[in-house]
mmCIF file of the N, C-alpha and C atoms, coordinates in Angstrom:
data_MODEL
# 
_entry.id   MODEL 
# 
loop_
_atom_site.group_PDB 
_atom_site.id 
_atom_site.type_symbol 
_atom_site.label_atom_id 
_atom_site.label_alt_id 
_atom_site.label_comp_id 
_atom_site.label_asym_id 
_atom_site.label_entity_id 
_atom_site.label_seq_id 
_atom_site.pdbx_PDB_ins_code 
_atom_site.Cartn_x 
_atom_site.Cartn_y 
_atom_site.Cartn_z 
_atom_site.occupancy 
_atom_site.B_iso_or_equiv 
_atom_site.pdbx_formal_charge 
_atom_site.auth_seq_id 
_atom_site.auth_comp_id 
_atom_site.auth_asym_id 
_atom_site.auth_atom_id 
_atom_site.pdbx_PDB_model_num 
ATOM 1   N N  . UNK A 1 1  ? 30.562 -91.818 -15.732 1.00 0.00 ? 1  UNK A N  1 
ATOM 2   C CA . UNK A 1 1  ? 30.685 -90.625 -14.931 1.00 0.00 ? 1  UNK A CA 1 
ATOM 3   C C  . UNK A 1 1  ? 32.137 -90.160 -14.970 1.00 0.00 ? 1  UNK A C  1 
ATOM 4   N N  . UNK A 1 2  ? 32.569 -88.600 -15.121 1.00 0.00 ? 2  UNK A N  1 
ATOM 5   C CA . UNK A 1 2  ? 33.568 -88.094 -14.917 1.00 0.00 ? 2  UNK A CA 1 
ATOM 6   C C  . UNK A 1 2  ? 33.908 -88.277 -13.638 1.00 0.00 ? 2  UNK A C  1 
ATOM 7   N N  . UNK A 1 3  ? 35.673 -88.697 -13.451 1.00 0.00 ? 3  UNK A N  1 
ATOM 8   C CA . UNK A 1 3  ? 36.036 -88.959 -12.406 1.00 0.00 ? 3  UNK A CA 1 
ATOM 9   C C  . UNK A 1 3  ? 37.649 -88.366 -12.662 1.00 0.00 ? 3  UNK A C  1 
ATOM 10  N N  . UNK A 1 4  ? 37.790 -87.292 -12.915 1.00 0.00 ? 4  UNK A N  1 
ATOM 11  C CA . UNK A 1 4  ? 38.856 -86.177 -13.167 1.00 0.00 ? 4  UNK A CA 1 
ATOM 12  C C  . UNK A 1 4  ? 39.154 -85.255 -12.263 1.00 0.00 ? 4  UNK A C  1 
ATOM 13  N N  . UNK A 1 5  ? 39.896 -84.632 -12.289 1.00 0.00 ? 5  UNK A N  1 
ATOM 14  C CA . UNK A 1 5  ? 41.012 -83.904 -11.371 1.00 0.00 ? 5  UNK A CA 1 
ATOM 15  C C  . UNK A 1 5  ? 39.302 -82.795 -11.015 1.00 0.00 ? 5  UNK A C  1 
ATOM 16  N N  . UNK A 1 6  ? 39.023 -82.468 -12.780 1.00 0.00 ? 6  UNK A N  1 
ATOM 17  C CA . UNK A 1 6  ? 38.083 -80.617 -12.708 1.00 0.00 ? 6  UNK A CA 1 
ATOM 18  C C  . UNK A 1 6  ? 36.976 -81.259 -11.703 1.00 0.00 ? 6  UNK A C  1 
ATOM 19  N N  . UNK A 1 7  ? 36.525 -82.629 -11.732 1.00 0.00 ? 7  UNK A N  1 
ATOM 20  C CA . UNK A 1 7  ? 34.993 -83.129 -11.165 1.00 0.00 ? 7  UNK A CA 1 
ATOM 21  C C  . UNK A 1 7  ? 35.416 -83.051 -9.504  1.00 0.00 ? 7  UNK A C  1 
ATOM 22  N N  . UNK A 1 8  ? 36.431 -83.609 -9.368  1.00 0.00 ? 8  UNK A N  1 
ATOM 23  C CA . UNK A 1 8  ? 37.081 -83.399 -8.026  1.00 0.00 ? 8  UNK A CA 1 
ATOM 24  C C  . UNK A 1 8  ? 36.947 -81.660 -7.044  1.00 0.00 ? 8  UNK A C  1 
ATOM 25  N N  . UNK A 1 9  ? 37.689 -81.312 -8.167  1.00 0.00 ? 9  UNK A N  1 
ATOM 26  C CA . UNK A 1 9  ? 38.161 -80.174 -7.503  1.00 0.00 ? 9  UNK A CA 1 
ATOM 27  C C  . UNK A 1 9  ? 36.730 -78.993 -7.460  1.00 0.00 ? 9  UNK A C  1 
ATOM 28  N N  . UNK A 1 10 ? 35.873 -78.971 -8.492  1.00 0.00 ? 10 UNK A N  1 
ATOM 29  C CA . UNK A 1 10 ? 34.865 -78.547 -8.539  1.00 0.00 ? 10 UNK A CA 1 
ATOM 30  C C  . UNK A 1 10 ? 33.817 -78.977 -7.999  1.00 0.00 ? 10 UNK A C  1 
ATOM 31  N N  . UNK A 1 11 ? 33.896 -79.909 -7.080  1.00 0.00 ? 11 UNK A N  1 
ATOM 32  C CA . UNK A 1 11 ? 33.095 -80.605 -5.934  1.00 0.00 ? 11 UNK A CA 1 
ATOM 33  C C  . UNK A 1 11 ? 33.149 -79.639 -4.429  1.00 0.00 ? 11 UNK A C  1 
ATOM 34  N N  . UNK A 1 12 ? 34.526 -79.295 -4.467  1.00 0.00 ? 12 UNK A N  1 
ATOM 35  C CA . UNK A 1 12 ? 35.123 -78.234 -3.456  1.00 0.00 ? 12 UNK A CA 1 
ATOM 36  C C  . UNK A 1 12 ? 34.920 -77.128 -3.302  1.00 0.00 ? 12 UNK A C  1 
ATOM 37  N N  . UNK A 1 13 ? 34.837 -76.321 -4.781  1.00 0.00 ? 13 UNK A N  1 
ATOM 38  C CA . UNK A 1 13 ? 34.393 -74.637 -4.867  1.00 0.00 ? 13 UNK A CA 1 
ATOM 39  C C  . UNK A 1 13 ? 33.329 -74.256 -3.642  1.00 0.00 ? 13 UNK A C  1 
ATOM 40  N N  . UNK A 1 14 ? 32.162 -74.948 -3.508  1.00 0.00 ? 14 UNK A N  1 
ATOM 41  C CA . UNK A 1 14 ? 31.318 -74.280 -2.704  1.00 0.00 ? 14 UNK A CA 1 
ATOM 42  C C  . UNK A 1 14 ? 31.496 -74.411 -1.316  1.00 0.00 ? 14 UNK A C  1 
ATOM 43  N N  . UNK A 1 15 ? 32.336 -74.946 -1.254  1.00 0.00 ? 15 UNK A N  1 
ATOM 44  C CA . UNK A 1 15 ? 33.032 -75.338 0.446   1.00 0.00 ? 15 UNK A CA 1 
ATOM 45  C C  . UNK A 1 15 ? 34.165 -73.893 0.664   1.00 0.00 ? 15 UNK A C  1 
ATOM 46  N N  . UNK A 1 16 ? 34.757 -74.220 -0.525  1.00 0.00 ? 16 UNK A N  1 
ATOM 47  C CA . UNK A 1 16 ? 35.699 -72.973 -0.360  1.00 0.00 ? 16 UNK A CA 1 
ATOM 48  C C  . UNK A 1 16 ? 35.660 -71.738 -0.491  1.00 0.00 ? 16 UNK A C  1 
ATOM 49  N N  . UNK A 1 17 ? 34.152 -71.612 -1.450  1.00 0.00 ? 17 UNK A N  1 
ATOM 50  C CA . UNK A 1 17 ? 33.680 -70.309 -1.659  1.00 0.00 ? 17 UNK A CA 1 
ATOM 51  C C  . UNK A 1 17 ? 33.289 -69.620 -0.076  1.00 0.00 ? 17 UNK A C  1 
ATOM 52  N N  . UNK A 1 18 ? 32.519 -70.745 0.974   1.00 0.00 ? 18 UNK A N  1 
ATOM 53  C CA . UNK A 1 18 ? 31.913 -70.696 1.772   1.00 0.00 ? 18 UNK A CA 1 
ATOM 54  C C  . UNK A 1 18 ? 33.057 -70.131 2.661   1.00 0.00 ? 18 UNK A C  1 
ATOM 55  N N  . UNK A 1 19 ? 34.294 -70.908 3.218   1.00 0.00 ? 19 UNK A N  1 
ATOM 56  C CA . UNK A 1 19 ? 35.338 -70.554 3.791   1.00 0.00 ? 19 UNK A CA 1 
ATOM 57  C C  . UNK A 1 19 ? 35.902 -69.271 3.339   1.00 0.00 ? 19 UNK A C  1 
ATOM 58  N N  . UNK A 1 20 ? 36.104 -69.130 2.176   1.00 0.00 ? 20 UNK A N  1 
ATOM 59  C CA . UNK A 1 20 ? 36.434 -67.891 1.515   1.00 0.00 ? 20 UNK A CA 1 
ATOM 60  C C  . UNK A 1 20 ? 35.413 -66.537 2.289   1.00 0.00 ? 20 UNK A C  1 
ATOM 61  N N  . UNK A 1 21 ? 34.463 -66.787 2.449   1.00 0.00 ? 21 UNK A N  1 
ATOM 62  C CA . UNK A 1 21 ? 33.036 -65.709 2.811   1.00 0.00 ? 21 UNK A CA 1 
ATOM 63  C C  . UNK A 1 21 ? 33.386 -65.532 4.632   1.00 0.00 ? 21 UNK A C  1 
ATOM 64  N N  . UNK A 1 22 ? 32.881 -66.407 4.844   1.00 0.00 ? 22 UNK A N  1 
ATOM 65  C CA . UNK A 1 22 ? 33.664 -66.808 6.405   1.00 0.00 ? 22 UNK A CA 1 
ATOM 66  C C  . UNK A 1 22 ? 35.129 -65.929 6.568   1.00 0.00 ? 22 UNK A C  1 
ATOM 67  N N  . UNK A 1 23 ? 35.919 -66.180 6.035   1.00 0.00 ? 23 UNK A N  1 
ATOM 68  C CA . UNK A 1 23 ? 36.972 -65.262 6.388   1.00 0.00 ? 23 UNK A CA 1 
ATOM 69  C C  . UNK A 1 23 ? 37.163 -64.439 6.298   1.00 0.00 ? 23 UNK A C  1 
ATOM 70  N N  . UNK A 1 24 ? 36.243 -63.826 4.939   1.00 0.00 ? 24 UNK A N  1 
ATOM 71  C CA . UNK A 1 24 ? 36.109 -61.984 4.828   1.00 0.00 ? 24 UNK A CA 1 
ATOM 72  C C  . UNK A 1 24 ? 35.600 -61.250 6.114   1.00 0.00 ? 24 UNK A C  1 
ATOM 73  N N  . UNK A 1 25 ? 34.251 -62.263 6.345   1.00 0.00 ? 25 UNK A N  1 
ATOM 74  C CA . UNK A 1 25 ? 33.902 -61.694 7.376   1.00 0.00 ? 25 UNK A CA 1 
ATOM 75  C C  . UNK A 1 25 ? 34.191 -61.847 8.570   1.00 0.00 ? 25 UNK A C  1 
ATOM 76  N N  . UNK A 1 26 ? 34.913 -62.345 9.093   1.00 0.00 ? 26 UNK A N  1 
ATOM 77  C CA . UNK A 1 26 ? 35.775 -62.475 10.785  1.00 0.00 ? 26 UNK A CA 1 
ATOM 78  C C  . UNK A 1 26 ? 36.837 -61.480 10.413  1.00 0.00 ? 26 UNK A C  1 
ATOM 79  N N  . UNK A 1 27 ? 37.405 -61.170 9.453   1.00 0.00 ? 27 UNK A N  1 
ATOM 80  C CA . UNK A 1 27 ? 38.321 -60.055 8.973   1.00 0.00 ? 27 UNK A CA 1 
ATOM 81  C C  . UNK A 1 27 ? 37.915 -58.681 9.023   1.00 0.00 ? 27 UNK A C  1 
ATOM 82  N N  . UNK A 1 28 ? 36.752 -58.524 8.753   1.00 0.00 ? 28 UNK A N  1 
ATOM 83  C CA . UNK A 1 28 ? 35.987 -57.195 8.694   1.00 0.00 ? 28 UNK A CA 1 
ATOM 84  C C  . UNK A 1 28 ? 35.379 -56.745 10.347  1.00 0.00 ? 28 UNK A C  1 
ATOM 85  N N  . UNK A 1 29 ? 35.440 -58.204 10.558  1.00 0.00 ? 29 UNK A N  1 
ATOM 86  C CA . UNK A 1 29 ? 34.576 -57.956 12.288  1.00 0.00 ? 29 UNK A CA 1 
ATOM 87  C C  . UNK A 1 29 ? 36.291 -57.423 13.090  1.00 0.00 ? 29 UNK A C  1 
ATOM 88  N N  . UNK A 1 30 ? 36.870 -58.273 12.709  1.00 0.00 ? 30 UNK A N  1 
ATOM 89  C CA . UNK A 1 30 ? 38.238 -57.729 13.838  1.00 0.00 ? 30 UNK A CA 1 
ATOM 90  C C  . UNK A 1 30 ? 38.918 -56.571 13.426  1.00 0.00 ? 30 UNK A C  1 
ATOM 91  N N  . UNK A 1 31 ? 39.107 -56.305 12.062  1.00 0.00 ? 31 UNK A N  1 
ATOM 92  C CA . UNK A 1 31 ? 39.295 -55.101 11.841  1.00 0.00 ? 31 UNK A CA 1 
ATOM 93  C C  . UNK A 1 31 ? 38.517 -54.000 12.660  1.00 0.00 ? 31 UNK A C  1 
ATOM 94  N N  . UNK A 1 32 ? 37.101 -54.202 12.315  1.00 0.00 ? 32 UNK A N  1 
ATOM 95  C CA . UNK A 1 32 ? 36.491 -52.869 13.172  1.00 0.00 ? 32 UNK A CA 1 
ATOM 96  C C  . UNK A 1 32 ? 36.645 -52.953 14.572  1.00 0.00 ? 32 UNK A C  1 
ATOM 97  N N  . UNK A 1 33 ? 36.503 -54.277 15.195  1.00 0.00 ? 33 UNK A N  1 
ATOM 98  C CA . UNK A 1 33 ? 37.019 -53.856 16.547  1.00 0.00 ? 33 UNK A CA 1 
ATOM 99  C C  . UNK A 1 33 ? 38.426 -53.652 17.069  1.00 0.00 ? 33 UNK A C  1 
ATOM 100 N N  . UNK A 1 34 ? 39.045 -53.434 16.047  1.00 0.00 ? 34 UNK A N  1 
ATOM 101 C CA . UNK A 1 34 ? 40.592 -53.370 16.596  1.00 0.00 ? 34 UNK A CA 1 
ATOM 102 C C  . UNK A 1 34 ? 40.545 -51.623 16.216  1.00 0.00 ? 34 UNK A C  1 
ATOM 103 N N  . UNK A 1 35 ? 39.429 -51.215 14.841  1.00 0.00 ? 35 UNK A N  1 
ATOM 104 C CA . UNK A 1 35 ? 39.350 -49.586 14.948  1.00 0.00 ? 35 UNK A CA 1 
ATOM 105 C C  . UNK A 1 35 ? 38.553 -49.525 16.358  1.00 0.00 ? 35 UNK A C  1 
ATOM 106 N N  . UNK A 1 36 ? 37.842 -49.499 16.962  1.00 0.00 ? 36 UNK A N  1 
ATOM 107 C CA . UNK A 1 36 ? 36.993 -49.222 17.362  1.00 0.00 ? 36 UNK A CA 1 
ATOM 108 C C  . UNK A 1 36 ? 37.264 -49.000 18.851  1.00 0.00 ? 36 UNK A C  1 
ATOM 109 N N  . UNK A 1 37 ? 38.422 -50.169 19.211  1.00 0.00 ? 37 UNK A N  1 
ATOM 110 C CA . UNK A 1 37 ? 39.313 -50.240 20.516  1.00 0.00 ? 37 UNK A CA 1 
ATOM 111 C C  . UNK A 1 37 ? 40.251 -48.637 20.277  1.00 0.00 ? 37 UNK A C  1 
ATOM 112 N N  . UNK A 1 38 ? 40.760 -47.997 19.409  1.00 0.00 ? 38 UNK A N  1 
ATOM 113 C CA . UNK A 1 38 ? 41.535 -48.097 18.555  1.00 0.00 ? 38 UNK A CA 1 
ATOM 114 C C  . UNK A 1 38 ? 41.347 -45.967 19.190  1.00 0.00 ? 38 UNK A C  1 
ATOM 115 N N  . UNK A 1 39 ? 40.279 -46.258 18.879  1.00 0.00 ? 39 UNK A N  1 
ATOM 116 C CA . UNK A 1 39 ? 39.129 -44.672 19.298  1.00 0.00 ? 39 UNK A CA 1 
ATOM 117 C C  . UNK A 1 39 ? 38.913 -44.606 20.726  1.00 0.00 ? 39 UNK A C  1 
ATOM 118 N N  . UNK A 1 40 ? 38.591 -46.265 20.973  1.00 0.00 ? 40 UNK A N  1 
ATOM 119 C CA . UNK A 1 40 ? 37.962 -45.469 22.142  1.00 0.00 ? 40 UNK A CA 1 
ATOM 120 C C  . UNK A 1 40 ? 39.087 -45.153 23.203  1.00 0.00 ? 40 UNK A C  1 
ATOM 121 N N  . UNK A 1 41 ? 40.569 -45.804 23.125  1.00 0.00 ? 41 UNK A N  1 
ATOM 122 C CA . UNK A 1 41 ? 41.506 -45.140 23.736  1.00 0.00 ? 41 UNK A CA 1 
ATOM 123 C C  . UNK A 1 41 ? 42.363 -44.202 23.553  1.00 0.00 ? 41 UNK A C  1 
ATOM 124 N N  . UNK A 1 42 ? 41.506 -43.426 22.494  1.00 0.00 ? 42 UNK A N  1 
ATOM 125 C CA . UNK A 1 42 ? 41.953 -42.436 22.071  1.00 0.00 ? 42 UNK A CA 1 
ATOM 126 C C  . UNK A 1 42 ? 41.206 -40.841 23.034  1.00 0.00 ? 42 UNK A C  1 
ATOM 127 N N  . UNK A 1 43 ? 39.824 -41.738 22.944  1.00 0.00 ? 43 UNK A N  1 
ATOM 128 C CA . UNK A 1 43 ? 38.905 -40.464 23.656  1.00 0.00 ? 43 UNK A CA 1 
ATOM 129 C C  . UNK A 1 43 ? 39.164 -40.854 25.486  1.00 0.00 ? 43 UNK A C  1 
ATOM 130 N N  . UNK A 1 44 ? 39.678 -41.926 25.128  1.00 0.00 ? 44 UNK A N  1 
ATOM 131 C CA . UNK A 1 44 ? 39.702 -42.272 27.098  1.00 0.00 ? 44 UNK A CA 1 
ATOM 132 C C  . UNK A 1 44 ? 40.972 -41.167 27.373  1.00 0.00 ? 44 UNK A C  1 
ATOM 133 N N  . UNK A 1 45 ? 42.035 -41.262 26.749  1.00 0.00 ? 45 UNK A N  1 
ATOM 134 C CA . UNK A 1 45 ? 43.234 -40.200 26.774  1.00 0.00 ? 45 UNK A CA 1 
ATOM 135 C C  . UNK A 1 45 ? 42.820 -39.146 26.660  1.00 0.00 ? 45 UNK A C  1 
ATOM 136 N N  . UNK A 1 46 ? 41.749 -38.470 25.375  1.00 0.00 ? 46 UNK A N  1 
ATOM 137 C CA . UNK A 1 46 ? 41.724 -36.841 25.705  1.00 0.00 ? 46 UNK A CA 1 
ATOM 138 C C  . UNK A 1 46 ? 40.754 -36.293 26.795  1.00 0.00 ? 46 UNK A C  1 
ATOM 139 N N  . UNK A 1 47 ? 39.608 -37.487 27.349  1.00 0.00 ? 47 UNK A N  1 
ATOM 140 C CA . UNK A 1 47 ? 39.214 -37.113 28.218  1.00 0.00 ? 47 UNK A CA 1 
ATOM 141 C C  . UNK A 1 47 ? 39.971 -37.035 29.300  1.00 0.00 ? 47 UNK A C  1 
ATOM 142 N N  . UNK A 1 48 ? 41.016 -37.829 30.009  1.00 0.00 ? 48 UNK A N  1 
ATOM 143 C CA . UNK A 1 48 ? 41.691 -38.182 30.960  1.00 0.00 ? 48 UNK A CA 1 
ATOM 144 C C  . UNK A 1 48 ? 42.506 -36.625 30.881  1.00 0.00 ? 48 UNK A C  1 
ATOM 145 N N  . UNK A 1 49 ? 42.927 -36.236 29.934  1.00 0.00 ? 49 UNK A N  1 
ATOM 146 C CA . UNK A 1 49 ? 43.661 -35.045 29.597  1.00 0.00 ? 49 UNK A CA 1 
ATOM 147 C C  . UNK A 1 49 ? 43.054 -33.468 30.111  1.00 0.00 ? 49 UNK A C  1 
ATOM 148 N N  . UNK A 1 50 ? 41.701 -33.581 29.542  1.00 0.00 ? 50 UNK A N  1 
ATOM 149 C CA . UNK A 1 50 ? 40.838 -32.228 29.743  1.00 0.00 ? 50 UNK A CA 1 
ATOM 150 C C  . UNK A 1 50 ? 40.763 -32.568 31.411  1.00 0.00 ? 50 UNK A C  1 
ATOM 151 N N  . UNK A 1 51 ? 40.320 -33.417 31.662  1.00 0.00 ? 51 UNK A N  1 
ATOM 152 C CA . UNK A 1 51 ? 39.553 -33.933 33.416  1.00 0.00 ? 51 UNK A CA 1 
ATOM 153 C C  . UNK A 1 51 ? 41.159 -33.434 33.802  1.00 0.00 ? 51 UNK A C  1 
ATOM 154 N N  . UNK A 1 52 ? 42.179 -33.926 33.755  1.00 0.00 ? 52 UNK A N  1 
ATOM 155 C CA . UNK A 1 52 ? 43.468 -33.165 34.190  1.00 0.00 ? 52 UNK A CA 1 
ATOM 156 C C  . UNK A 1 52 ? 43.418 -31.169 34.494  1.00 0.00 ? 52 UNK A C  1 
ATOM 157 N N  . UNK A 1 53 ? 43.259 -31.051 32.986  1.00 0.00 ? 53 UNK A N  1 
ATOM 158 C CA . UNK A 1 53 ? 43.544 -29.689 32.831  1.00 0.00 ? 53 UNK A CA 1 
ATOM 159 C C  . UNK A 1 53 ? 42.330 -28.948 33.785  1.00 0.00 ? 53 UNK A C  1 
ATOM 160 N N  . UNK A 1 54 ? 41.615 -29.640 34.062  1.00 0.00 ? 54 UNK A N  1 
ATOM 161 C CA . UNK A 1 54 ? 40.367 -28.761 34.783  1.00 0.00 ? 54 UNK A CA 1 
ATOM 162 C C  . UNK A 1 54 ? 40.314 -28.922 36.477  1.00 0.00 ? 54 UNK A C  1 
ATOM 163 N N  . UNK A 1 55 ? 41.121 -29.894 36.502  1.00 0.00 ? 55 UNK A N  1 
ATOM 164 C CA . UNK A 1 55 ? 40.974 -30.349 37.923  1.00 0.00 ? 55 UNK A CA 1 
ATOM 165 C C  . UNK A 1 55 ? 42.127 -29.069 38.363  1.00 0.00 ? 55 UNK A C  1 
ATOM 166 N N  . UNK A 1 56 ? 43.370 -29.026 37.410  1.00 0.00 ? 56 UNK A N  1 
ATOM 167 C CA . UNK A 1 56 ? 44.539 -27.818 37.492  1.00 0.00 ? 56 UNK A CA 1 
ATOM 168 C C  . UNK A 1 56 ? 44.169 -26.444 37.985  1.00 0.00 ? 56 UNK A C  1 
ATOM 169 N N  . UNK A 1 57 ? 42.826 -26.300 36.893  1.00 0.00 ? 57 UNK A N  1 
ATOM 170 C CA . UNK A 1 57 ? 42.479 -25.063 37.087  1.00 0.00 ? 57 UNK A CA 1 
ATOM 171 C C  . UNK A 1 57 ? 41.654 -24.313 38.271  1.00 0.00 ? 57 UNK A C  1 
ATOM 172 N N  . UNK A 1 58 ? 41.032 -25.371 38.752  1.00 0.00 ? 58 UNK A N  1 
ATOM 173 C CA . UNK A 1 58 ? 39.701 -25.206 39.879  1.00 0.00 ? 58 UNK A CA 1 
ATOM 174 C C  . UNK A 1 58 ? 41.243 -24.836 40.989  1.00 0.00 ? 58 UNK A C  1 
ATOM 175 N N  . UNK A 1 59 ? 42.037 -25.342 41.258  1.00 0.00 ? 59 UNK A N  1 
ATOM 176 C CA . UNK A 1 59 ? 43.018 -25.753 42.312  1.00 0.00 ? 59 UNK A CA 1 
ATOM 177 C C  . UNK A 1 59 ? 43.681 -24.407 42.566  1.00 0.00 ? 59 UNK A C  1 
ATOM 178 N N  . UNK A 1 60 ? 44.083 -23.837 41.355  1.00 0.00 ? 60 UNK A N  1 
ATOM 179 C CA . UNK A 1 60 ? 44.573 -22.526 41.345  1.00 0.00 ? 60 UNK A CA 1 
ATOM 180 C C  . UNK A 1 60 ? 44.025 -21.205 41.973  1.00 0.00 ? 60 UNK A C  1 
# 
């Protein structure tokens, strides 16, 4: 039986392929929720903004 560095290390690929996959995807998940946070305090501000400008106007 081969008992070499390639038999070794190619024992590992599917562990690492696996980890490799795993990390794309916790990467893709936090990415979108870091867009997603990203928006929604974006629309919390322009709503907070209009609800301003209207509350201004009724007052007048």
């Amino acid at each position: 039986m081969d008992s070499g560095f390639w038999f070794e290390a190619g024992a590992l690929l599917p562990s690492i392929g696996v980890g490799l996959l795993f990390w794309f995807a916790i990467r893709a998940i936090m990415r979108a929720d870091r867009r997603e946070r990203e928006a929604e305090r974006r629309a919390e501000v322009e709503y907070r903004q209009r609800r301003a400008g209207d509350e201004q106007n009724h007052s007048a």
